[in-house]
C-alpha angles and dihedrals in degrees: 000000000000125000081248098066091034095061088048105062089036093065103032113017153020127178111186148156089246086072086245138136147177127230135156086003095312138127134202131199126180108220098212091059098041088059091056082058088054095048085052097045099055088036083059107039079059108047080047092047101050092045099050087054100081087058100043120143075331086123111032098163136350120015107041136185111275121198084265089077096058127081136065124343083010117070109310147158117320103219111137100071109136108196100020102242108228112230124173090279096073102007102073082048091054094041090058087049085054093045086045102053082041100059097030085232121116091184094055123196134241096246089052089047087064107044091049080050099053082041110060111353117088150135145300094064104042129083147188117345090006084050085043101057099042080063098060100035082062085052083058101243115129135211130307089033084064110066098044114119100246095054098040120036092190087066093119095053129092113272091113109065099049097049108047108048091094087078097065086056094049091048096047111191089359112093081157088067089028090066098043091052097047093041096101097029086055085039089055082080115350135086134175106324097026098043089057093051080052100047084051101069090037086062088048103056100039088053096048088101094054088053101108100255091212090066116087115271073249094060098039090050086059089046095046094045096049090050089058095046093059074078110068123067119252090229085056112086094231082067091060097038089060099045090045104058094036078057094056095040086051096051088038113105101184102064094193100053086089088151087071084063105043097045079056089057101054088047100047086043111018109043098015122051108227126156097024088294121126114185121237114151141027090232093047113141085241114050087042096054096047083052086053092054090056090060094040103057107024080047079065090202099310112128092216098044093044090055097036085053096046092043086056089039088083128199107086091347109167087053105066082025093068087039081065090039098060099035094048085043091058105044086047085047116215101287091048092052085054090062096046095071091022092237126126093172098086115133120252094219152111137185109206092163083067088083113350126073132244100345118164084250127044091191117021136179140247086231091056107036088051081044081053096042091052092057091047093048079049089064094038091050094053095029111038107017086038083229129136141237113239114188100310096338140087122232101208123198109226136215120226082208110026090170146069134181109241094250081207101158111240103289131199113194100213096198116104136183132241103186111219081244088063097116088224080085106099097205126197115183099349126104133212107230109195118208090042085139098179083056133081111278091355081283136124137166119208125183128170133195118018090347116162137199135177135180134187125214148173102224149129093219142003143196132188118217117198141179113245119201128156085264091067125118132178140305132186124210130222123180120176087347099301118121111235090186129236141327126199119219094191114121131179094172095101143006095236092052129256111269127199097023101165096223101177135016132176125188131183097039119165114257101258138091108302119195116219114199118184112190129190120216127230106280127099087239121124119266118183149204125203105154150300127245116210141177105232124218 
């Protein structure tokens, strides 16, 4: 669809299934309708979810799945949960509904983030920038305090963008407001790129009712996806990451070698560095979100074909899979999904206890949370957008220009890690456990009594990030020869432990070659590694 007929539709008209249209700047939704879109969307992001699982961080680089491993008795459609297990593609969403219709506040603040978080949000099922944050937030900083690169380190993965969808649906035609509600939600573990990748499905979903209903699934995807690129700056790599693989689906002539496409990608991002992106690891923002591009375009707008593509993409799969899953759920609404895979026969529920901690209710259920999520858009619709209710509909005030590109200035992030696997550590009684997946890397080095490590690097500045458990003993800390004193790795704060805990920092150090020693004391208590954080010469 061009800018010229987008525009179009977006000022005078909308004819949609949701029974909604926009004159004069205005937009109707019929509610009814729309909760049959959020039945579809959580329906979606879990069939999506549950299916991208099996595959996922299983190819991480060459080779990679192809369509011919997906189908029956091979890795296939999960259709049969019941209940539908949460995992951290749709919990932390649900989590922020929940923290939403508890502080009768859409646009949430920092300090109630992190109290719903402490609340209810925990290991063992959560991982890098999201891991990275809790701890913080029990250290008692906020968001956005907690996604800067100086205090997390995980600020370039992907959290972000499978936690924070839920705000475009619950800010239907308004990415303005969409963007508003979700900032410190995205700001809890994202920064710059991977802000932006984040800010992209939010836009998305929130414009899925503006995308003319009378266009193919196929026409209103690439709508959709161009508005939302008008977002990110051109200097950002997911910029580049967009246009690049748009570029590729557009030159490609054969619409179903996705693959092409996606073994591009790896090389241009994974083993060159092109854009400013430097690949690290398979669950980057980056990476994740150029692999989402592939699905996206060469699924053409079919739900099947968009999560069996982005199951077979590799990297971090199930996560922009279920991205796909919820958004192409909710423009096909619940009934149409049904269809889709000619089944009536989904559960209707959903087990957040599975993963998430002291929720009213343990198992809920799709009916309810889209009853909930009407009430919420209710709020958003008087409160934030200044419309009105009128008998069950929404009258939605609309933008000319809803968005506007982040005029964010060029930006370079000077902090980089060194892993406790890098082989530059010198290790004397510690140990690099692998598959250690709370921690950095999936890597974790333990030692015990009387354990050393050192380090030499050329920096301006370093940190040391370690895992506390109530196992934990005491370290002391030597850099260039000075003693900086003891640490203690000891932590009460949580069963499971307490991961990227920055113990020791140091600014303002001369350019040269600095020295890092770690050294355990005497006792046969556990004393950890799971990275430093410098800034590089």
């Amino acid at each position: 669809m061009s800018a010229k007929i987008g525009t179009a539709v977006f000022i005078i008209w909308i004819s949609c299934s949701l029974s909604c249209s926009s004159k004069q700047n205005q937009l109707r939704i019929d509610k009814d309708q729309y909760k049959d879109r959020l039945k579809g969307f959580w329906l979606g992001s879990c069939i999506a979810n549950w299916t991208g699982l099996p595959t996922e961080n299983q190819r991480t680089g060459f080779p990679f799945y192809t369509d011919s491993d997906f189908g029956p008795d091979k890795f296939d459609y999960v259709l049969n949960q019941d209940p539908w297990g949460a995992d951290d593609d749709t919990d932390i969403e649900y989590v922020y509904q929940y923290a939403i219709e508890k502080f009768k506040n859409p646009k949430l603040s920092g300090k109630q983030i992190s109290a719903i978080w402490q609340d209810h949000i925990g290991l063992p099922k959560l991982w890098v920038s999201n891991l990275a944050a809790l701890g913080q937030m029990q250290n008692g900083s906020v968001p956005p305090e907690t996604s800067l690169p100086e205090n997390n380190p995980m600020w370039e993965m992907i959290d972000a963008q499978l936690t924070t969808e839920i705000f475009g649906v619950l800010a239907p035609g308004r990415p303005d407001v969409a963007l508003e509600m979700a900032r410190l939600p995205i700001r809890t573990t994202a920064y710059l790129h991977s802000k932006w990748a984040s800010e992209f499905y939010v836009i998305m979903h929130s414009m899925a009712v503006l995308a003319d209903q009378s266009l193919s699934h196929k026409e209103q995807i690439f709508w959709l996806a161009a508005q939302a690129r008008k977002r990110i700056p051109d200097w950002s790599y997911i910029a580049d990451m967009y246009d690049f693989v748009k570029a590729e689906y557009d030159e490609n002539p054969d619409k179903d070698n996705w693959e092409l496409t996606r073994d591009k990608v790896a090389q241009r991002y994974q083993y060159e560095i092109n854009a400013g992106y430097q690949y690290r690891y398979p669950w980057d923002s980056g990476i994740n979100f150029a692999a989402s591009m592939v699905s996206l375009f060469f699924g053409e707008g079919n739900f099947k074909k968009t999560i069996r593509i982005g199951c077979m993409s590799g990297w971090d799969s199930d996560n922009p899979t279920s991205t796909w899953g919820g958004l192409l759920g909710f423009i096909y609404g619940h009934n149409t999904l049904q269809q889709h895979f000619n089944k009536t026969n989904f559960s209707d529920l959903y087990h957040i206890a599975r993963t998430r901690y002291n929720m009213p209710k343990p198992i809920d259920n799709f009916s309810d949370m889209a009853s909930r999520g009407i009430q919420i858009i209710d709020k958003v619709v008087v409160e934030e957008m200044k419309g009105g209710l009128d008998s069950n509909s929404w009258v939605i005030p609309l933008r000319t220009n809803p968005i506007i590109k982040d005029k964010t200035p060029k930006t370079s992030v000077p902090w980089v890690v060194i892993e406790d696997s890098n082989p530059r550590w010198k290790y004397e009684g510690f140990k690099t456990k692998k598959d250690e997946w709370n921690a950095s890397g999936a890597s974790l080095s333990f030692g015990y009594q009387d354990c050393k490590a050192e380090i030499s690097f050329y920096g301006k500045a370093v940190q040391y990030y370690a895992f506390k458990s109530s196992k934990g003993g005491t370290v002391s800390i030597e850099l260039d020869g000075k003693n900086y004193g003891e640490f203690s790795l000891k932590s009460n704060t949580s069963d499971y432990g307490h991961y990227y805990i920055k113990i020791f920092e140091q600014f303002n150090l001369n350019e040269k070659e600095h020295r890092l020693k770690i050294i355990g004391d005497s006792a046969f208590t556990e004393k950890t590694i799971d990275m430093i954080s410098i800034i590089p010469l």
